[in-house]
C-alpha positions in Angstrom: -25.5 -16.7 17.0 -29.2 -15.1 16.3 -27.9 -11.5 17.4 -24.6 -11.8 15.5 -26.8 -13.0 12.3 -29.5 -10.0 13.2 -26.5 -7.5 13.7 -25.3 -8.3 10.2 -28.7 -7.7 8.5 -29.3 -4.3 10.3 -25.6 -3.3 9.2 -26.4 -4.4 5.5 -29.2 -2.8 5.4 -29.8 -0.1 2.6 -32.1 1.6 5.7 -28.5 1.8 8.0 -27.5 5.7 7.3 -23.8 5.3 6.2 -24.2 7.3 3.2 -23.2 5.3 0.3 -26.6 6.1 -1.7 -24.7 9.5 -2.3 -21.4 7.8 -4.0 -20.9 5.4 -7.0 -17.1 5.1 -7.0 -16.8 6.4 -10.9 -19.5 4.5 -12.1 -21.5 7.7 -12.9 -18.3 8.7 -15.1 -17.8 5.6 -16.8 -21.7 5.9 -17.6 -21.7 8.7 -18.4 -18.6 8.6 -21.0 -20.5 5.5 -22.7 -18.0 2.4 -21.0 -20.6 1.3 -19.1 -23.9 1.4 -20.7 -25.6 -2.1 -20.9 -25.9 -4.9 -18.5 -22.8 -6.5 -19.8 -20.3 -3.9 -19.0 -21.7 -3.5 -15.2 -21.3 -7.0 -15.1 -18.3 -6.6 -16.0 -17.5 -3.6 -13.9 -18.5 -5.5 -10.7 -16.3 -8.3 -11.6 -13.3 -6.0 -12.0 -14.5 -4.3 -8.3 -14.8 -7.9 -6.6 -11.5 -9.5 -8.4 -9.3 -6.2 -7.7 -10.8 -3.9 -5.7 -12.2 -6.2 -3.2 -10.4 -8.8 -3.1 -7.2 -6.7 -3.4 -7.6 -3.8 -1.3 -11.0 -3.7 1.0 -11.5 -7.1 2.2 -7.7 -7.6 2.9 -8.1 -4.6 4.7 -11.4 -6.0 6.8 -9.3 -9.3 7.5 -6.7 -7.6 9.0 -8.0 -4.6 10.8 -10.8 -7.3 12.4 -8.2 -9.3 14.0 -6.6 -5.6 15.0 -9.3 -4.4 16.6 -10.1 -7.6 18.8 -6.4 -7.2 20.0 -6.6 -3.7 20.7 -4.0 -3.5 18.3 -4.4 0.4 17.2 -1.1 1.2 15.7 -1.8 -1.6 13.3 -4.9 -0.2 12.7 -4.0 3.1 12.0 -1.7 2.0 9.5 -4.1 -0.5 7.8 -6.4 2.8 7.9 -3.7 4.8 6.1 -2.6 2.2 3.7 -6.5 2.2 2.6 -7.0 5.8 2.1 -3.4 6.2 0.8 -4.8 3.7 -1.9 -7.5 5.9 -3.3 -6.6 8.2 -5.7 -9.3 10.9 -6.3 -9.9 13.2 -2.9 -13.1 12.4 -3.4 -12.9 9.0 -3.0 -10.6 9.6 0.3 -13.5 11.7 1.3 -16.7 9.3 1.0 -14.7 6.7 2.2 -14.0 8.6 5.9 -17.4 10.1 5.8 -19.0 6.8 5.4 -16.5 4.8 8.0 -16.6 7.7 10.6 -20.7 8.0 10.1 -20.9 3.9 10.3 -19.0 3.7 13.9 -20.6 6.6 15.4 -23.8 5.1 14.5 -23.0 1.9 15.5 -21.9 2.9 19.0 -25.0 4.7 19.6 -27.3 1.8 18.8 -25.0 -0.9 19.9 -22.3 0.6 22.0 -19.3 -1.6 22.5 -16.3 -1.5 24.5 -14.5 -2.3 21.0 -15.8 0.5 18.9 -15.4 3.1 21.8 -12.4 2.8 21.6 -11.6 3.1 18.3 -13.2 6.6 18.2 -11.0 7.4 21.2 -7.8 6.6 19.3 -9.2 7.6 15.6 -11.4 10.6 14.8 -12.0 9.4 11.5 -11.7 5.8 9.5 -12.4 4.2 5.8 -15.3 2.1 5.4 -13.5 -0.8 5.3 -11.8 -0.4 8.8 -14.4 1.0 10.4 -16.6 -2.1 9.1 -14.3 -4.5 10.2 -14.6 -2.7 14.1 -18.1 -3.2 14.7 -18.2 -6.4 12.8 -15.7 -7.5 15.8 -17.5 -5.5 18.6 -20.8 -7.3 17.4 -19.5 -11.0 17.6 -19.6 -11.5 14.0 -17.2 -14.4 12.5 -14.3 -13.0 10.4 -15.6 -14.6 7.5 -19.1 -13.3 7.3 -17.5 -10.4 7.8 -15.7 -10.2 5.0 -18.7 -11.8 3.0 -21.4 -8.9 4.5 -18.9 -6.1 3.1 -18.3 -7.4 0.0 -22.4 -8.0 -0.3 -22.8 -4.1 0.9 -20.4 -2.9 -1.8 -21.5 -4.5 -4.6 -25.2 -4.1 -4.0 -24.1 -0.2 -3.6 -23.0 -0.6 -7.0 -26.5 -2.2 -7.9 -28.4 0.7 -6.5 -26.1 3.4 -8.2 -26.6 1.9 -11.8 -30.2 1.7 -11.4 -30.0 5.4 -11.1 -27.8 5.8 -13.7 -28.9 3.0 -16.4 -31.9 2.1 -18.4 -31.8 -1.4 -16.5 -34.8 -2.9 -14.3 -34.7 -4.4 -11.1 -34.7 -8.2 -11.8 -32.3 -7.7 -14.2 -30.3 -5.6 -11.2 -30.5 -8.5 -8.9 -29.7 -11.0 -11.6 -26.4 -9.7 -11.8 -26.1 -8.9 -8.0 -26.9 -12.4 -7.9 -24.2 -13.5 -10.5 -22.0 -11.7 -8.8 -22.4 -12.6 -5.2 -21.7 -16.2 -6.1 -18.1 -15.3 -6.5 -18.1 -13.7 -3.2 -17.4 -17.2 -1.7 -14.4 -18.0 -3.5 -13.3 -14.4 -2.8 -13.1 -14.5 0.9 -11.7 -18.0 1.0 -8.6 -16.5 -1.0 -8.7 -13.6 1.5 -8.6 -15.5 4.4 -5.9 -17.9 3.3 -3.7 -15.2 2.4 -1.6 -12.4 4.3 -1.1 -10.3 1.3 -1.5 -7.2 2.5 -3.8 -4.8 1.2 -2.7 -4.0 -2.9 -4.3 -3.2 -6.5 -3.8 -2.0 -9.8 -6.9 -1.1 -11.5 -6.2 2.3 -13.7 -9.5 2.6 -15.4 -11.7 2.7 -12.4 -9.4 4.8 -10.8 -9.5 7.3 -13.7 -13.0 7.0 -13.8 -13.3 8.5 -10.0 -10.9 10.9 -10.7 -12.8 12.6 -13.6 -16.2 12.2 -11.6 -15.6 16.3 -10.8 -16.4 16.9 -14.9 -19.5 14.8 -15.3 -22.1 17.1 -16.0 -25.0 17.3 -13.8 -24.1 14.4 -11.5 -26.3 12.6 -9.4 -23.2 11.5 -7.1 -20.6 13.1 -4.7 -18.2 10.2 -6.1 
């Protein structure tokens, strides 16, 4: 279990290159159009992330293209992989999301190659984040569960690290509400894993928000 749990940290890592530093998934807009301007509302914006996007889209997506890629199951992973990208409305967002999915197994199988992740990037030239996550979670011996827990912790600390670029907010009061929010990441998972829903979310204001990320002036962000 000490390589599984050491595999997880070096995955987690903001050191690992995936590439998300470069994307804030329409925070940058909503900062920069005044919704998002004191701790509050990015507390509030990270709820509305883990309660919709997360837990309706990404980690349903994990859940099910982990057990996928155990079974060798590919045409179920390509379609979890499509329903994914299908999901995200700006190109932009369709974009970071395969950069930073393709970048994470290519990686991955050069530092830790697997007979699991080769194999994915036989069948697949490119992947979300969330699939390609869940494929060297698998190949790595990682439980589903911590899994689902370790992507939900990388996406919302992204968040973190975007808004401290973005805000007038310090680091302990960063990590208080990375903090806040990662003790709903629990409850989260358990509803994931106890349900098949499949992947699904309706959140039009954050969706919006990475749509008009092309007309923020002078962004800091590709997304």
């Amino acid at each position: 279990m000490g390589q599984q749990r050491l595999a997880i940290l070096q995955l987690c890592d903001s050191l690992f290159p995936v590439g998300s530093f470069a994307h804030s998934d329409g925070l940058e807009t909503a900062v920069a159009e005044g919704r998002v301007a004191a701790s509050a509302d990015l507390l509030e914006w990270m709820g509305t992330m883990l309660d919709v996007a997360l837990r309706g889209v990404e980690a349903p997506a994990v859940r099910d293209a982990f057990a996928a890629a155990l079974s060798g199951d590919f045409a179920t992973l390509a379609r979890i992989d499509g329903e994914v990208d299908a999901m995200r409305p700006s190109a932009a967002g369709r974009e970071a999301t395969r950069t930073m999915g393709t970048r994470l197994l290519r990686t991955w199988q050069q530092i830790r190659p697997s007979s699991i992740t080769e194999a994915v990037l036989a069948a697949r030239q490119r992947c979300t984040f969330p699939v390609a996550f869940a494929v060297v979670c698998a190949a790595s011996g990682i439980e589903r569960g911590e899994s689902i827990e370790a992507y939900c912790y990388t996406r919302l600390a992204a968040t973190v690290s975007a808004a401290m670029r973005l805000m007038k907010i310090g680091q302990h009061e960063s990590h208080a509400l990375l903090a806040d929010m990662l003790g709903r990441v629990t409850r989260c998972v358990d509803d994931v894993l106890n349900d098949a829903a499949p992947p699904q979310a309706f959140m039009p204001l954050m969706d919006i928000a990475t749509m008009s990320h092309q007309f923020v002036h002078s962004r800091l962000f590709r997304s």
